[in-house]
N, C-alpha and C positions, 0 to 999 in steps of 0.2 A: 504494500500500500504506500503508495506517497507521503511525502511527509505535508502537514497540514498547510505551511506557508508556499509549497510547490501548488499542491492540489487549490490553494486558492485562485493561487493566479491561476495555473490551468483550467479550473471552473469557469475564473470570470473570462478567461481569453477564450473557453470552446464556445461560450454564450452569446459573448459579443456581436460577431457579425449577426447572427440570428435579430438580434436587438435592431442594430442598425439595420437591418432588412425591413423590420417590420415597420418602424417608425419613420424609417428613410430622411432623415436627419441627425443635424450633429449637433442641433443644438441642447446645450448640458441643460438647462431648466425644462425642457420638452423630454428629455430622458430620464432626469429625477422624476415625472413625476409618471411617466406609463409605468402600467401595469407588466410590461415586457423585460422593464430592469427586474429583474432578482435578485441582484446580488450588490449591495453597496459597495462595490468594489467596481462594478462597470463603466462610470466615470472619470475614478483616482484613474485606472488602466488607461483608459481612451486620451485622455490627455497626456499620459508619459507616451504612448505608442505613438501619437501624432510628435511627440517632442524629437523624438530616431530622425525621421526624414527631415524634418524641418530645421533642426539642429547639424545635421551633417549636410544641407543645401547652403546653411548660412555660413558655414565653414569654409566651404567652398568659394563661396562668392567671395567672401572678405577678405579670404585667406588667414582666419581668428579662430583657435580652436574653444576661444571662452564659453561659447552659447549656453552650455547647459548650465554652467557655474554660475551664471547671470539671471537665472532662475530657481538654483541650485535654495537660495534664501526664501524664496517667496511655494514657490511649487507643492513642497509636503504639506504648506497651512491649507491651501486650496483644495488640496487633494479632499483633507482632513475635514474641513468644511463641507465638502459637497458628501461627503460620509454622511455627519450632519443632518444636511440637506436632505439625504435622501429618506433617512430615519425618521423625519418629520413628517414629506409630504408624499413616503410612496405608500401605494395600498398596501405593499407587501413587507413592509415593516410595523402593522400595528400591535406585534408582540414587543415591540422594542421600547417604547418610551419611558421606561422606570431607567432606562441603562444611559438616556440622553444627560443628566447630570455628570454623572464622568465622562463620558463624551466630549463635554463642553467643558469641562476643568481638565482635557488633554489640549483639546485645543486652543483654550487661554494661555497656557504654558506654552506652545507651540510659536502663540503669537506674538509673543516678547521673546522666545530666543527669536523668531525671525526680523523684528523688529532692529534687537540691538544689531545679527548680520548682515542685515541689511545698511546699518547704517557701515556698520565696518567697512564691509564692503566698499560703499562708496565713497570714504574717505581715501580709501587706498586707490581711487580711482579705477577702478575693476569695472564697472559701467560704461568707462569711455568703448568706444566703437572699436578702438585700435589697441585695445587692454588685452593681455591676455595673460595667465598665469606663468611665472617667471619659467618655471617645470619643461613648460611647453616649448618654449622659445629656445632652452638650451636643449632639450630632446633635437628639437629639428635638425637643429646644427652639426649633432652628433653622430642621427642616424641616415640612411638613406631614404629618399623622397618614399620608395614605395613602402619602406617599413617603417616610416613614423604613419603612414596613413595604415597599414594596418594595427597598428599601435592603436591610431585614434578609435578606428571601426571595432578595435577587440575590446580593449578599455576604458573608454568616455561616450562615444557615440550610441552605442549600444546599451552595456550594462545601466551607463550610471541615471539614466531616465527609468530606468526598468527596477532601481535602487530605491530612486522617487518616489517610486510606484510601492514600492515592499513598505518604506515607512508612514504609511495610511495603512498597514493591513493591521497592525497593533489596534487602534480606532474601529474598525471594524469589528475586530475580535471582543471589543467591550460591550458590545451593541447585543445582550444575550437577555430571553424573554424574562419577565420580570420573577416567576417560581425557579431559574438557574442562578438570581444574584446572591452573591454572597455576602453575608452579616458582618463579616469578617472576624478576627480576634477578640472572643470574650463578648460578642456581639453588640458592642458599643457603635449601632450603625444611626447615620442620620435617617430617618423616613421622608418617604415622598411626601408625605402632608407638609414638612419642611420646606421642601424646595420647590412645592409643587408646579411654582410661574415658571418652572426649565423646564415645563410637558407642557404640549399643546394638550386641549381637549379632550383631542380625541386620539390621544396614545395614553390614557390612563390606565393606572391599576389599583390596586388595594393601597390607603395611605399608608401603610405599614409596612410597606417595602422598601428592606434598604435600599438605598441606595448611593451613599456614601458611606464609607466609614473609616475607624482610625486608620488603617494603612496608608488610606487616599491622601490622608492630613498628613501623615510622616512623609508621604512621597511628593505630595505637593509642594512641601519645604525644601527636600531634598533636590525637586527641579528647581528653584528659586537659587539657590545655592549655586545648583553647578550651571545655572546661564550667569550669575556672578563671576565663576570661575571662570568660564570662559574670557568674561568680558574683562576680567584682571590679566589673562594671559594675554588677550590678543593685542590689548592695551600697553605691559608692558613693552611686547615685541614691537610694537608703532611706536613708539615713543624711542625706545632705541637707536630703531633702523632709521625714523627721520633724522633725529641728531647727528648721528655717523655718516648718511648721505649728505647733510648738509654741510660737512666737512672736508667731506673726499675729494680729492683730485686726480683730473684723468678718468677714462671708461674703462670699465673691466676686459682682461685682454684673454687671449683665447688662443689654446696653440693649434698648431695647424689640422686637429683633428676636430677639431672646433672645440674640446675639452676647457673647461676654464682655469685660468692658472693663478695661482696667489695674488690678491688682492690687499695691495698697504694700507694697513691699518690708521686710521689715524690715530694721533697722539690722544689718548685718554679714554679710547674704547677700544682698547686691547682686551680681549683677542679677535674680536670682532664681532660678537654675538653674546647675548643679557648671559649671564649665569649666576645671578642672584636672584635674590626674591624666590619665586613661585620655578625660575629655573635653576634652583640651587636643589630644589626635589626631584625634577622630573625635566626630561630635554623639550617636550610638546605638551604643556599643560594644557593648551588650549585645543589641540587632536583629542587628548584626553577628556577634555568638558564635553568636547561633541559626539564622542562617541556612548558617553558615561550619558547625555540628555537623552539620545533616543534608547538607549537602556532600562533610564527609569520610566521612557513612555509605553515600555513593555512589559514591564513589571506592576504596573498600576493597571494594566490589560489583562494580566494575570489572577491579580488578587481579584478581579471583578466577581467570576463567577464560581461555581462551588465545583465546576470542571471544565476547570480553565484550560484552553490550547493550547499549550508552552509552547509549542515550537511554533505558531503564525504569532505570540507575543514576542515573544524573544529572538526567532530566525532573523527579523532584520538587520535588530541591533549585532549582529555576528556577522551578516555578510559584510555591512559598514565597516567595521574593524578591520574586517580582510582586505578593503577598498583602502582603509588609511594604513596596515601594515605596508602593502605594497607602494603607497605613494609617498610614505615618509622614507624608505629606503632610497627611493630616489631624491626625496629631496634633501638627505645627507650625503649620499654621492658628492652632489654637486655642491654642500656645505664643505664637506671636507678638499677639495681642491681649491675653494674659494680660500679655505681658513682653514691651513693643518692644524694648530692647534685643538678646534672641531677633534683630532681625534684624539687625545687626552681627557680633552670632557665626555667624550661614548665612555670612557674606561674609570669615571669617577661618578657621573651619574647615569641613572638611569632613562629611558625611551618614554616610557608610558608609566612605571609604577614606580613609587616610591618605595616599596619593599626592594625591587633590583637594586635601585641605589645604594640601602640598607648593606647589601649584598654585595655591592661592588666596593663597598665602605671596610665590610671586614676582611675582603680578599686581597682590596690593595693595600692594609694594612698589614696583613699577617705574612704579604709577600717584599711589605718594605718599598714598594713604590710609589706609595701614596705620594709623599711632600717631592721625589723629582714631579711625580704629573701635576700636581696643585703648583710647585713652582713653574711650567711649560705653559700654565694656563694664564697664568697670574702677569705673568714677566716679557716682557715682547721684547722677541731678537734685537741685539743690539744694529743700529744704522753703521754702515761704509762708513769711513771717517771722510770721504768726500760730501756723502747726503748729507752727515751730522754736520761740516760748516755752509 
């Protein structure tokens, strides 16, 4: 049998055309509301499948691999909402509306992380039409014309709209009839007679169903937390990198393989990248918030019902991690040739956890290398006595 996060999307992907046949439109409020959707998942999908073509045209045309990353902020709330949406206004979700309360406290949390990335985003100017993610621009250079394009088609064009797609399935999976919700721990649950103005009408059930309860309150804080977290990493790293670019001199140079090669530090932000603060724990606090936020959006999907789907709550948050395992290893590659020292700091702290760190703290001590690499980190080569006058 399938596992439950494949078998969804394959449900809603075998359903699809049948839908758009019968309705012979694309428009998403004409499809929320026929009786032909079945599955609140036939929107979030429709919209990532039309994102493949349309994103890999604009690629083209521009020659900007950005497109998807440029929706990458906004995309899962929408998805998320029209989940939502659908739970409200289809015929075929009138078992659902006791589950519309957590529904709407995933996608309030949804909407302030998209909110502060969004704004990230376009301070870093990632919105301009000729922006594209640094990654991209040094891949090109590196590899040849037809294997960065299947680079793009295997890795960005493809998956990561279909990624889009998996994190709205969590939201979905909360959406479970009102006798499957769970009371949760010690049964300290809030009732619908509570919350009741988050049900329309005519998706009621007995006031006495839970429908929130303490886990949702611990997890609600816990996403509150780590969109703070994010917003302290992504924060430090900008403030950094503007003040060191507004010092540097000269463009970054590149040898003949198009590889990039050591980049002069300037005086006072040796070695070239933060490693205090939130990165004295961990190398990517801010990979780390994002992949730990849709974690807890599965988790709070899980505690919902009293047989809960683990793997469509939780499958996404784990394909995500595989998506940022892989793209943090490149974006150290090309850290470490910018800035050897970069590798002294891999071997003092750690990637993702602060436990490795922990880890790396007693092995380069017990192996006595600790204070040269804290000294290689700390200490920037001495200049030519020609640069130094």
């Amino acid at each position: 049998m399938a596992a439950p996060i494949v078998s969804s999307f394959l449900d809603a992907l075998r359903t699809l055309p049948a839908l758009l046949g019968a309705e012979r439109t694309l428009n998403p409020l004409t499809l929320l509301l026929s009786p032909a959707t079945t599955s609140a998942l036939h929107v979030p999908l429709g919209l990532s499948l039309a994102l493949i073509p349309t994103s890999f045209l604009l690629t083209h045309l521009s020659g900007n691999v950005g497109w998807v990353d440029r929706v990458y902020t906004t995309l899962p709330v929408v998805s998320s909402f029209s989940i939502a949406a659908w739970a409200v206004l289809n015929p075929n979700a009138a078992d659902f509306g006791a589950s519309l309360p957590r529904v709407w406290l995933l996608i309030a949390l949804q909407a302030l992380w998209s909110a502060r990335l969004t704004w990230h985003t376009a301070r870093r100017g990632l919105y301009s039409l000729d922006a594209e993610d640094y990654r991209y621009a040094t891949l090109r250079k590196i590899v040849p014309k037809w294997a960065f394009e299947a680079i793009h088609i295997a890795a960005v064009a493809i998956p990561q709209p279909l990624l889009i797609f998996a994190l709205s399935i969590p939201v979905a999976a909360a959406l479970q009839p009102a006798a499957a919700l769970s009371p949760g721990p010690g049964g300290f649950a809030l009732p619908l007679s509570a919350v009741s103005f988050l049900v329309p009408g005519n998706r009621s059930a007995p006031g006495t169903t839970p429908v929130l309860h303490l886990v949702d309150g611990v997890l609600a804080l816990a996403g509150l937390a780590i969109v703070a977290l994010q917003a302290a990493g992504d924060n430090a790293m900008y403030r950094y990198q503007e003040a060191k670019h507004a010092h540097m001199r000269g463009e970054a140079r590149l040898d003949d393989n198009g590889v990039p090669l050591p980049i002069e530090v300037p005086d006072g932000f040796w070695p070239g990248f933060p490693t205090t603060g939130l990165h004295a724990l961990i190398r990517h606090p801010n990979f780390v918030a994002e992949q730990l936020f849709w974690l807890n959006q599965g988790i709070v999907a899980l505690f919902a019902s009293v047989h809960p789907p683990a793997q469509a709550c939780l499958g996404p948050a784990f394909f995500l991690s595989l998506l940022f395992c892989a793209s943090t290893r490149l974006t150290e590659w090309i850290t470490t040739r910018k800035y050897p020292a970069y590798r002294a700091y891999q071997r003092l702290v750690g990637m993702f956890l602060p436990q490795e760190t922990a880890i790396k703290w007693a092995w380069t001590t017990l192996r006595g290398t600790r204070a040269e690499l804290q000294h290689e980190l700390a200490t920037p080569p001495a200049k030519p006595a020609a640069a130094a006058e």
